[in-house]
SEVEXKOL-147448 format. One line per field, with one value per residue (C-alpha): x, y, z; residue number from 0; residue in three letters. Coordinates in nm, 3 decimals, decimal comma, always signed. Layout:
SEVEXKOL-147448
X: (X|...)
Y: (Y|...)
Z: (Z|...)
nr: (NUM|...)
rest: (ALA|...)
This chain:
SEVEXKOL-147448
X: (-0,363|-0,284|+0,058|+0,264|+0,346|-0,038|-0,127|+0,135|-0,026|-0,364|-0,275|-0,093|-0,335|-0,593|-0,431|-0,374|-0,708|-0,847|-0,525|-0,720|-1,032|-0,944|-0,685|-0,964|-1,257|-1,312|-1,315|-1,683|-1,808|-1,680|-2,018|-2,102|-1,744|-1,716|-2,103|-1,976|-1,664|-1,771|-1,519|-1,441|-1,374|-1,028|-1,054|-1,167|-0,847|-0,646|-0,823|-0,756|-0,400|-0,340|-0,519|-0,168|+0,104|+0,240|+0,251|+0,572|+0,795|+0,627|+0,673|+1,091|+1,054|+0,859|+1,063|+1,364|+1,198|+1,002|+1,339|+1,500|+1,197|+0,991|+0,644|+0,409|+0,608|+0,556|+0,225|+0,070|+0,171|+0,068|-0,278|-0,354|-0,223|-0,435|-0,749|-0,708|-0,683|-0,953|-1,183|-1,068|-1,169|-1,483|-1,523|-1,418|-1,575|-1,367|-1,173|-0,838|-0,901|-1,073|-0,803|-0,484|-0,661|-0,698|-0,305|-0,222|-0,520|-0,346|-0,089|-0,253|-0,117|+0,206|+0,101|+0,124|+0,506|+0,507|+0,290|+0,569|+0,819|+0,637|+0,567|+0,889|+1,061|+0,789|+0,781|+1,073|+1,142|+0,990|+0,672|+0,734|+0,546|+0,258|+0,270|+0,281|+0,040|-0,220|-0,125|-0,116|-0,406|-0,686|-0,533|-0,559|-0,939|-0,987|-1,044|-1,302|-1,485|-1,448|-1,434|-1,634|-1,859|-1,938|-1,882|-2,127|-2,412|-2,378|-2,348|-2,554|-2,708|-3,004|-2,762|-2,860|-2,707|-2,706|-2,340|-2,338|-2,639|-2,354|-2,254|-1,857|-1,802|-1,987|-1,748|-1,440|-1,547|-1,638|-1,357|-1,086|-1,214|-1,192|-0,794|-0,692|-0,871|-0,667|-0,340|-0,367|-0,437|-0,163|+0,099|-0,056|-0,024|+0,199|+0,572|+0,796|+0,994|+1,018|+1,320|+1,497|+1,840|+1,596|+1,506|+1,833|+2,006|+1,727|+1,780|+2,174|+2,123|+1,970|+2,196|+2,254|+2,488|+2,323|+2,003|+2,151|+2,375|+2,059|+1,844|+2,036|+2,103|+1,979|+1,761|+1,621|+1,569|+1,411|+1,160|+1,064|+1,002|+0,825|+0,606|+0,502|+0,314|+0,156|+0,060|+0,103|-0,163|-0,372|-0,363|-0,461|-0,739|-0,868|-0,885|-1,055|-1,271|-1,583|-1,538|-1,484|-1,766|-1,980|-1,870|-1,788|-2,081|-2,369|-2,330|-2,458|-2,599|-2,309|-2,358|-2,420|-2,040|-1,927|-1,990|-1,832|-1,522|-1,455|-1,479|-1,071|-1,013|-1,159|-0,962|-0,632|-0,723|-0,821|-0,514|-0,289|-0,196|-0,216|+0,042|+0,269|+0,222|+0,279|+0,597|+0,677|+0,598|+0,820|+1,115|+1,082|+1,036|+1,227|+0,963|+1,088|+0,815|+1,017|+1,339|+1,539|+1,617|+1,793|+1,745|+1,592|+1,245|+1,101|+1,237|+1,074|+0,730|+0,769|+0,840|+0,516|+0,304|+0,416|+0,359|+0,003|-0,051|+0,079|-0,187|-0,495|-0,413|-0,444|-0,774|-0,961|-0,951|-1,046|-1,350|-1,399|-1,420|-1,700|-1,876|-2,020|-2,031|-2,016|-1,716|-1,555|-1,610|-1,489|-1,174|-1,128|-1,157|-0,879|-0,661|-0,714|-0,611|-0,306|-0,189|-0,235|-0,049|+0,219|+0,260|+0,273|+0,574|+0,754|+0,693|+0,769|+1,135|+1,174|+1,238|+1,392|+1,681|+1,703|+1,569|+1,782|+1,654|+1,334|+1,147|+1,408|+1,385|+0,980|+0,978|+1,187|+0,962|+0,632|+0,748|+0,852|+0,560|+0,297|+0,420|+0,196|-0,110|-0,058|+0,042|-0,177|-0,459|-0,331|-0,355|-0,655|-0,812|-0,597|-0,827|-0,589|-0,730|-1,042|-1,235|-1,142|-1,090|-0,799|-0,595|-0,560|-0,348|-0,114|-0,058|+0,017|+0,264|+0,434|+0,509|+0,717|+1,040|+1,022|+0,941|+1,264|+1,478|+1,349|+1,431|+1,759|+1,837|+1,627|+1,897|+2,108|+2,451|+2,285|+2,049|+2,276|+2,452|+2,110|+2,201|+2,552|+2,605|+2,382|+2,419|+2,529|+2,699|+2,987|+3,010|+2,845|+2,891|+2,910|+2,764|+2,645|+2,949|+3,096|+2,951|+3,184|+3,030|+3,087|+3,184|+3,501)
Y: (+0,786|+0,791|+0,918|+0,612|+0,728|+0,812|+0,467|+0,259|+0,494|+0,389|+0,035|+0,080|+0,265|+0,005|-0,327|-0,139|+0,016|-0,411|-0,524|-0,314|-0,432|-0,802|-0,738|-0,591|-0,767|-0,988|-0,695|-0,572|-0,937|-1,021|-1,098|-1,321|-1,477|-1,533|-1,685|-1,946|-2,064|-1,945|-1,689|-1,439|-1,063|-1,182|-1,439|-1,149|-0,963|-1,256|-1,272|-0,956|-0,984|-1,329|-1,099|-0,902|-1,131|-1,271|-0,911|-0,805|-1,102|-1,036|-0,683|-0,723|-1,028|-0,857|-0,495|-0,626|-0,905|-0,613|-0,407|-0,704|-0,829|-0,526|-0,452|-0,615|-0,955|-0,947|-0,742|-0,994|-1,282|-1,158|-1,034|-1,409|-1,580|-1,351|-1,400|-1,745|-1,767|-1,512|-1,796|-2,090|-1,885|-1,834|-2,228|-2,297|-2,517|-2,526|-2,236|-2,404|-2,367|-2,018|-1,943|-2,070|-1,936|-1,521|-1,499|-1,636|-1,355|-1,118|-1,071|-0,859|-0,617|-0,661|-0,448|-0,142|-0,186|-0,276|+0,014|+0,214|+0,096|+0,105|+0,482|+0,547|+0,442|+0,681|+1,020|+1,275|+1,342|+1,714|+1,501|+1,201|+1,293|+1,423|+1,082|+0,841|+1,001|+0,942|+0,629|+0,556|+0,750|+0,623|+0,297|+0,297|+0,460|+0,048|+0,001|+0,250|+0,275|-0,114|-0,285|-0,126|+0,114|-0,086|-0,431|-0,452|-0,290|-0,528|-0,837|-0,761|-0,982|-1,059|-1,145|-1,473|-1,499|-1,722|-1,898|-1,876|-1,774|-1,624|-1,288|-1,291|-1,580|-1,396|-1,092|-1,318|-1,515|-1,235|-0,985|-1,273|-1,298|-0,969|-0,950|-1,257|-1,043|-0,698|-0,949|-1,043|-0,696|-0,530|-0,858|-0,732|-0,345|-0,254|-0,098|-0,138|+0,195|+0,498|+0,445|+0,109|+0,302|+0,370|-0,020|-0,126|+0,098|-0,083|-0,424|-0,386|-0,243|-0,552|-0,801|-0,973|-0,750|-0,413|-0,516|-0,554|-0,225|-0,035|-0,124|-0,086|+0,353|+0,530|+0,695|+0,334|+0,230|+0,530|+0,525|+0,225|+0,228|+0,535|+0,343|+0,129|+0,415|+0,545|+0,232|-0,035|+0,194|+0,230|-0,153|-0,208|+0,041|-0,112|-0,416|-0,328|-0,093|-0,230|-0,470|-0,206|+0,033|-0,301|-0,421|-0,059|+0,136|-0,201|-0,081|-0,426|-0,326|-0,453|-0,159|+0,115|-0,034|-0,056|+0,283|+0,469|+0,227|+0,371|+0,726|+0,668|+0,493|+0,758|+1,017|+0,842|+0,771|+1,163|+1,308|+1,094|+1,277|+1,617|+1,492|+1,413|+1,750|+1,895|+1,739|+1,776|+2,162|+2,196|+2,036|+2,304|+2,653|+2,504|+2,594|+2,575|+2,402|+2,309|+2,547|+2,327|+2,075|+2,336|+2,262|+1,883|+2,030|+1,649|+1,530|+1,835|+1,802|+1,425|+1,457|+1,719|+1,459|+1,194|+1,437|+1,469|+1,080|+1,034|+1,319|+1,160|+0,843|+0,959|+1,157|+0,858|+0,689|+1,030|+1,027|+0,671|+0,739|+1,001|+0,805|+1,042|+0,831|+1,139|+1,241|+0,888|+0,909|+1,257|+1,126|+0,828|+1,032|+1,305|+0,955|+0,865|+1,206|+1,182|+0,826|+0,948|+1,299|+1,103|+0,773|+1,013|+1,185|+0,900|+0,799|+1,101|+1,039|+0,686|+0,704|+1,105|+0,908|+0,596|+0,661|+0,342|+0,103|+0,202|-0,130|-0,254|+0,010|+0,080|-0,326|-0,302|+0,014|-0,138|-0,471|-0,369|-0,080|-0,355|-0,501|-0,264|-0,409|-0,737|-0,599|-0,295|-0,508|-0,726|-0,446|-0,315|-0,603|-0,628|-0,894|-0,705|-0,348|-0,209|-0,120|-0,101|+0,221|+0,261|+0,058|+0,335|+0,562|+0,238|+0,247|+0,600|+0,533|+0,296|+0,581|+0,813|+0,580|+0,601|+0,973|+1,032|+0,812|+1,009|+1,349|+1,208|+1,108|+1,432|+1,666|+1,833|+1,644|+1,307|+1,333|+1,475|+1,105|+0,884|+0,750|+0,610|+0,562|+0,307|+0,012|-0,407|-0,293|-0,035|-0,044|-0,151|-0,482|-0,503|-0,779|-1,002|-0,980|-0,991|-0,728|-0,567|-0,583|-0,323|-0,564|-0,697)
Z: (-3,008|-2,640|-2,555|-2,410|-2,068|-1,993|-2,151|-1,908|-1,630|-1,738|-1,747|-1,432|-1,220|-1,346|-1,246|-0,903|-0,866|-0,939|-0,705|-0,451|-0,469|-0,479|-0,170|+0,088|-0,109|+0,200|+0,459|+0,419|+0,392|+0,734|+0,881|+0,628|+0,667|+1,014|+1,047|+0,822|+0,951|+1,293|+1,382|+1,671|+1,677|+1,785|+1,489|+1,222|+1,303|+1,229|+0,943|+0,847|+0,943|+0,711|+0,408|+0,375|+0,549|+0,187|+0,083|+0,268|+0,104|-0,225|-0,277|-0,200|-0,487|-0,693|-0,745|-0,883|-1,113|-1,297|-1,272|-1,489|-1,651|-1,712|-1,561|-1,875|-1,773|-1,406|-1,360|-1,637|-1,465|-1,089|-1,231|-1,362|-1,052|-0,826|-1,038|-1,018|-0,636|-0,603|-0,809|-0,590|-0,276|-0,396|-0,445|-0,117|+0,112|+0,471|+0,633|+0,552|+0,213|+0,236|+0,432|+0,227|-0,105|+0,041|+0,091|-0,232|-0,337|-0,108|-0,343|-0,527|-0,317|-0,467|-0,808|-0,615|-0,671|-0,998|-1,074|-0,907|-1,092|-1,465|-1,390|-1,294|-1,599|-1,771|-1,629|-1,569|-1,227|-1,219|-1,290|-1,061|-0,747|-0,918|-1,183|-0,893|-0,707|-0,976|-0,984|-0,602|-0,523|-0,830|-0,706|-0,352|-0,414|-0,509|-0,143|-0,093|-0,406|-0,507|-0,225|+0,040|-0,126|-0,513|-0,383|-0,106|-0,352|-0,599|-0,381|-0,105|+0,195|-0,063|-0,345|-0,529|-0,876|-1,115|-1,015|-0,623|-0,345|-0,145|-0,185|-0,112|-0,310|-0,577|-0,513|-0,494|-0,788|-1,077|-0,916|-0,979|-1,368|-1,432|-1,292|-1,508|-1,824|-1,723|-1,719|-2,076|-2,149|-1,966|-2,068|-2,441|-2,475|-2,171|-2,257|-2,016|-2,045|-2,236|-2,412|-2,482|-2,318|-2,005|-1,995|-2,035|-1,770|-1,528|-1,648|-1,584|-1,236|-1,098|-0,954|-0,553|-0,467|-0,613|-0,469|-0,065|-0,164|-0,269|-0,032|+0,307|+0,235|+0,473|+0,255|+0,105|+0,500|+0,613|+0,325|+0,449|+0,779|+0,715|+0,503|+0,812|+0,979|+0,643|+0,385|+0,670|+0,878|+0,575|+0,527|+0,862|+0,868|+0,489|+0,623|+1,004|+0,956|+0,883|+1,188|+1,421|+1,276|+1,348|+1,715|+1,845|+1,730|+1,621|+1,257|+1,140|+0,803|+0,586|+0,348|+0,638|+0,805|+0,450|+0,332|+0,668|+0,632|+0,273|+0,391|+0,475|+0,174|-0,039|+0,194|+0,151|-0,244|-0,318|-0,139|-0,257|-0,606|-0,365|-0,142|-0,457|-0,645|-0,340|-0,318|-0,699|-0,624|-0,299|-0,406|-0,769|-0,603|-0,280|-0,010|+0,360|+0,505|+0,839|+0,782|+1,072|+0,780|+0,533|+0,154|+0,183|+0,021|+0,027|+0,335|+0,506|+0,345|+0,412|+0,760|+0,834|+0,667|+0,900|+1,216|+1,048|+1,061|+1,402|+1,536|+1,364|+1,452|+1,853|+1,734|+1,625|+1,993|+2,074|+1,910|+1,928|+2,342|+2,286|+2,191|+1,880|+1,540|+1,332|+1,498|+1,449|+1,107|+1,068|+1,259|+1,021|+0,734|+0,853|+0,963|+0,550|+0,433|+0,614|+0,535|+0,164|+0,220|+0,387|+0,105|-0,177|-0,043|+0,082|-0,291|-0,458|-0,303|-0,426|-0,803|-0,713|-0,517|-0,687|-1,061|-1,209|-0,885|-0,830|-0,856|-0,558|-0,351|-0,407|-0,333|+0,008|+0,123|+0,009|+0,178|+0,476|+0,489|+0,415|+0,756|+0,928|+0,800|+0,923|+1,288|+1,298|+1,326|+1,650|+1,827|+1,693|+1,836|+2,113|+2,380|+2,670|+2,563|+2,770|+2,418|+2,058|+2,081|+2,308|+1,945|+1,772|+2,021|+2,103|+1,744|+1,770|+2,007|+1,804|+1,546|+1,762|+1,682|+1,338|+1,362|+1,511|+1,288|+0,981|+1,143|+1,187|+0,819|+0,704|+0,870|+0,534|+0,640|+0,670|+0,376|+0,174|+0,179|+0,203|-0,112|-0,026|+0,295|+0,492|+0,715|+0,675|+0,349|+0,299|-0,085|-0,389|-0,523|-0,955|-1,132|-0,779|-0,722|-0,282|-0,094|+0,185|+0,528|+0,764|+0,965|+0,735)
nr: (0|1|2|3|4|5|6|7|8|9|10|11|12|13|14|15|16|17|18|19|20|21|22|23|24|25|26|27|28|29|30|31|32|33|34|35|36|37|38|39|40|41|42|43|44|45|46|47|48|49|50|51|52|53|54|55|56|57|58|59|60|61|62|63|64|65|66|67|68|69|70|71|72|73|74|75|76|77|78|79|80|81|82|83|84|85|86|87|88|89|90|91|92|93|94|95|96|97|98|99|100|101|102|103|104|105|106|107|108|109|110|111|112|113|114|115|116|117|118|119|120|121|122|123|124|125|126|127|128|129|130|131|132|133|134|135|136|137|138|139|140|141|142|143|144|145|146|147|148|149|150|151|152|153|154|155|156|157|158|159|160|161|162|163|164|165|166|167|168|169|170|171|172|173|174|175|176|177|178|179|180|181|182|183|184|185|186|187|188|189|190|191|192|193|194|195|196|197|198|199|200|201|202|203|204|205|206|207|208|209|210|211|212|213|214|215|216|217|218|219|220|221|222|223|224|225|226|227|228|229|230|231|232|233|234|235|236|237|238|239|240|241|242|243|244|245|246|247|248|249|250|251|252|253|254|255|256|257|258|259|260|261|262|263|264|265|266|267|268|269|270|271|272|273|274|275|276|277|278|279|280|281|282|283|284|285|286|287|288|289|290|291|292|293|294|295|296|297|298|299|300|301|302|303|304|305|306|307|308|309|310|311|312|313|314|315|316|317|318|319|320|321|322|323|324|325|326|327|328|329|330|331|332|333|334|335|336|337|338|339|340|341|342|343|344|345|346|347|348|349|350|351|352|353|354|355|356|357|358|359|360|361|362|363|364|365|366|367|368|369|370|371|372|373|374|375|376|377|378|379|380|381|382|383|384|385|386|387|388|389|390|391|392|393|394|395|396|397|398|399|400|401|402|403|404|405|406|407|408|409|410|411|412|413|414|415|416|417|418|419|420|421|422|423|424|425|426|427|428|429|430|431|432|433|434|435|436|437|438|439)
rest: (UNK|UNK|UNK|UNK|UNK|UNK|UNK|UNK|UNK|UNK|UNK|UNK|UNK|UNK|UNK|UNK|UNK|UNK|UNK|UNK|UNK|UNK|UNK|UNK|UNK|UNK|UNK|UNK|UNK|UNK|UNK|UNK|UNK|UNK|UNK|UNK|UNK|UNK|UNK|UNK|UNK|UNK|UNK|UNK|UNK|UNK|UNK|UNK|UNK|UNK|UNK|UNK|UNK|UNK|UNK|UNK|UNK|UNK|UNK|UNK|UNK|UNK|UNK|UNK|UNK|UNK|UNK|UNK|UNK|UNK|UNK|UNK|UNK|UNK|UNK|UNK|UNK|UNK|UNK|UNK|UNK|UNK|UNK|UNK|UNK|UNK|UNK|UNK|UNK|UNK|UNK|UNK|UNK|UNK|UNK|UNK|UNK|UNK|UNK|UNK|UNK|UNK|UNK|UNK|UNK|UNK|UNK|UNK|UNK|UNK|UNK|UNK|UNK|UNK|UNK|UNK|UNK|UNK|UNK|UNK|UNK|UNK|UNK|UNK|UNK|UNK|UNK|UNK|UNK|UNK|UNK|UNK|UNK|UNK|UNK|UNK|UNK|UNK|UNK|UNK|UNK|UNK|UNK|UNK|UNK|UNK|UNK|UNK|UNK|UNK|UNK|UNK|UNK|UNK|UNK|UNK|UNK|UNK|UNK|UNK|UNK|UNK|UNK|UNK|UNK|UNK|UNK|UNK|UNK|UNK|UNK|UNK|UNK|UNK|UNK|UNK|UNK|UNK|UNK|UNK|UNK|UNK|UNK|UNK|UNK|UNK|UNK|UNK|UNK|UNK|UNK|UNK|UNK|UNK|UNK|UNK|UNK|UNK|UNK|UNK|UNK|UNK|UNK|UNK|UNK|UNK|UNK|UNK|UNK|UNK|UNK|UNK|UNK|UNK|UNK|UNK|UNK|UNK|UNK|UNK|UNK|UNK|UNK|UNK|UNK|UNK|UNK|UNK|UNK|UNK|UNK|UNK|UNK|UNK|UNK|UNK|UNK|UNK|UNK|UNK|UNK|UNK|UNK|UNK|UNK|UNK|UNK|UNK|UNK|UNK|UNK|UNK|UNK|UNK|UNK|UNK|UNK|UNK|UNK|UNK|UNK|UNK|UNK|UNK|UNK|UNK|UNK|UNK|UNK|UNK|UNK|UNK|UNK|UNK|UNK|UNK|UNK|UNK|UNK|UNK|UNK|UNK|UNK|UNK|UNK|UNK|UNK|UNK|UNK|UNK|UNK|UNK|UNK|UNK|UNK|UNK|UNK|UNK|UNK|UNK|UNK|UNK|UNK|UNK|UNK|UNK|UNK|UNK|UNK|UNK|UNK|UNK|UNK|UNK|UNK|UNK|UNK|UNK|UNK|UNK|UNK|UNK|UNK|UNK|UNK|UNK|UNK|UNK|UNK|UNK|UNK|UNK|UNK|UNK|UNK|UNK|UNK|UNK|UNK|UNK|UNK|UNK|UNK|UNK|UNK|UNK|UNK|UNK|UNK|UNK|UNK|UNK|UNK|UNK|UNK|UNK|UNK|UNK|UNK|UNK|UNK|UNK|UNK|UNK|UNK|UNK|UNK|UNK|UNK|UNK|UNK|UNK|UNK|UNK|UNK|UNK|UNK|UNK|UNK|UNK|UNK|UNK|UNK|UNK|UNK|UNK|UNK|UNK|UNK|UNK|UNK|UNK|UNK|UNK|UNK|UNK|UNK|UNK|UNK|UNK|UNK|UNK|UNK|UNK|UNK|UNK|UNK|UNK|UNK|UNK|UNK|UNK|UNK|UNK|UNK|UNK|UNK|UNK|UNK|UNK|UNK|UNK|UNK|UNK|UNK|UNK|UNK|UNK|UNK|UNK|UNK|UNK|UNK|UNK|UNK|UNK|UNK|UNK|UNK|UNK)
């Protein structure tokens, strides 16, 4: 018999590692896509923009409904609403249609936060980064390993089953089946905590007022944001890459593009759990990693990891302007390695600061983190930039803001308080009840 936390992180990682593939399952069909509805490069990033713009709003929905409802209930329900969209997409016949059906599908992104939240309420926090790193990292290895390295090989341009002669709607079609089986399974055998003391101290912490108290701390907002440049960058790269592998380097063999798109997603999948034991294993024997920020083990591992993403992020229009493919893909590969380094240990602090909210707070990070993915990808495909290239250091660029918030809230006396003080609201309100403004 399987012990019950590793079965809830089984169940977990699997409806994430499905949520995955069905979220980017359209990204290494885009050929096939845009011939179709006749779309531009300019278009195809839209596209790929619209594939994760419901995910912001539905991650900040979703994090306190499985706090109060329990992560069976909600993870269940998303898995069966997802597979159904997935399976009208595949049916459809005009690019509204196509269109409207993907975002509703695109919320199969939000089961990243559930997943959060279900492990959370399972592991100890000794165990946390290393726990949701599994999860995170099997999980995010969907995008790579499902969607752009499995998916393409089993639906290829010569597909012709016995349901559609198209491959994607093939791909969107049995993909969507197989999350609205996993919902019923997970609805079936999921627990939703450890303990029913565990469940109930979650269930009593969600209210209005706890959720705008909770999620405007310092440490809560810089989470987040941090998120944008690590998960949001990852989004946009999931969801791009096999476009630019085809129009910057005439990869058109959808399986060739394919397979050097998923070389980040496998990166950011693998190091993932790494970048959570890591923090698991800096925060125990308090390792001084960056000694200017004192005894915040996780903020200092956090913040290196984020230096790490910024610096890869310049190196792939580096490579990219050489012109060398190899070297491209190299870059792309030390980009995934550091988006997953970096996600871990912004995730690793979530439940470790906020163990009784962390489906509110892991839903405000992965919200407002997911935001990346649907702006990333503007300026990815950029029509004012000289080549698609030149995308990935504006990015870059981008990032040195949020760099230096977080090494402002990572200094001792500031993080030492990232839990209670914050902005908008001054003090917690019980029950819903008012919240105080800082304003009042």
């Amino acid at each position: 018999m399987i012990d019950g936390k590793w079965k809830n992180l089984l169940l977990a990682t699997a409806m994430f590692n499905l949520g995955f593939v069905i979220w980017f399952s359209f990204a290494p069909f885009t050929g096939g896509i845009a011939e179709e509805f006749g779309l531009s490069v300019a278009e195809l990033g839209i596209v790929s923009s619209a594939a994760v713009i419901a995910v912001p709003l539905g991650r900040i929905v979703i994090g306190p409904l499985t706090d109060r409802f329990g992560a069976p209930v909600t993870a269940g329900c998303t898995m069966v609403l997802v597979g159904t969209f997935a399976i009208i997409s595949a049916y459809a016949r005009s690019y509204e249609v196509f269109t409207a059906s993907r975002v509703v599908a695109s919320l199969a992104g939000i089961t990243f936060v559930i997943g959060i939240q279900h492990v959370a309420e399972w592991f100890e926090e000794e165990n946390l980064g290393l726990a949701e790193g599994i999860f995170a990292g099997v999980g995010n290895a969907g995008a790579g390993l499902g969607a752009y390295f499995t998916l393409p090989r089993i639906f290829g341009e010569d597909y012709a089953g016995p349901l559609f002669s198209t491959n994607w709607r093939a791909a969107f079609f049995y993909t969507g089946v197989l999350a609205i089986v996993l919902g019923i399974v997970y609805y079936a055998f999921g627990e939703a905590a450890k303990s029913d003391e565990k469940r109930q101290a979650t269930r009593e912490s969600t209210s209005p007022g706890r959720w705008l108290y909770i999620t405007t701390r310092y440490g809560a907002v810089v989470l987040a944001v941090a998120y944008v440049m690590t998960f949001g960058l990852e989004l946009a790269m999931n969801g791009w890459l096999g476009t630019y592998y085809r129009e910057a380097f005439g990869q058109g063999d959808i399986v060739v593009a394919a397979t050097l798109a998923a070389t980040f997603s496998i990166a950011a999948g693998l190091l993932r759990p790494i970048g959570g034991y890591v923090s698991d294993v800096v925060a125990r024997r308090e390792l001084e990693i960056l000694p200017w920020f004192g005894d915040r083990y996780r903020e200092q591992w956090t913040l290196a990891t984020l230096v790490l993403v910024v610096c890869s992020t310049c190196g792939m229009t580096a490579a990219g302007l050489v012109g060398d493919l190899r070297l491209a893909v190299l870059a792309t590969f030390l980009v995934g390695a550091s988006c997953g380094l970096a996600s871990a240990a912004i995730f690793a602090q979530v439940p470790a600061l906020f163990p009784n909210d962390s489906g509110a707070v892991a839903g405000i990070v992965g919200g407002v983190g997911s935001s990346g993915g649907s702006v990333y990808p503007l300026l990815f495909a950029a029509p004012v930039l000289p080549n698609l290239h030149v995308g990935y250091a504006v990015v870059a660029a981008t990032m040195i803001p949020i760099l230096a918030l977080c090494a402002w809230v990572f200094q001792p006396h500031v993080a030492e308080r990232a839990t209670t003080d914050g902005w908008i609201v001054d003090e917690p309100a019980a029950g819903g009840g008012r919240v105080v403004s800082s304003d009042d």
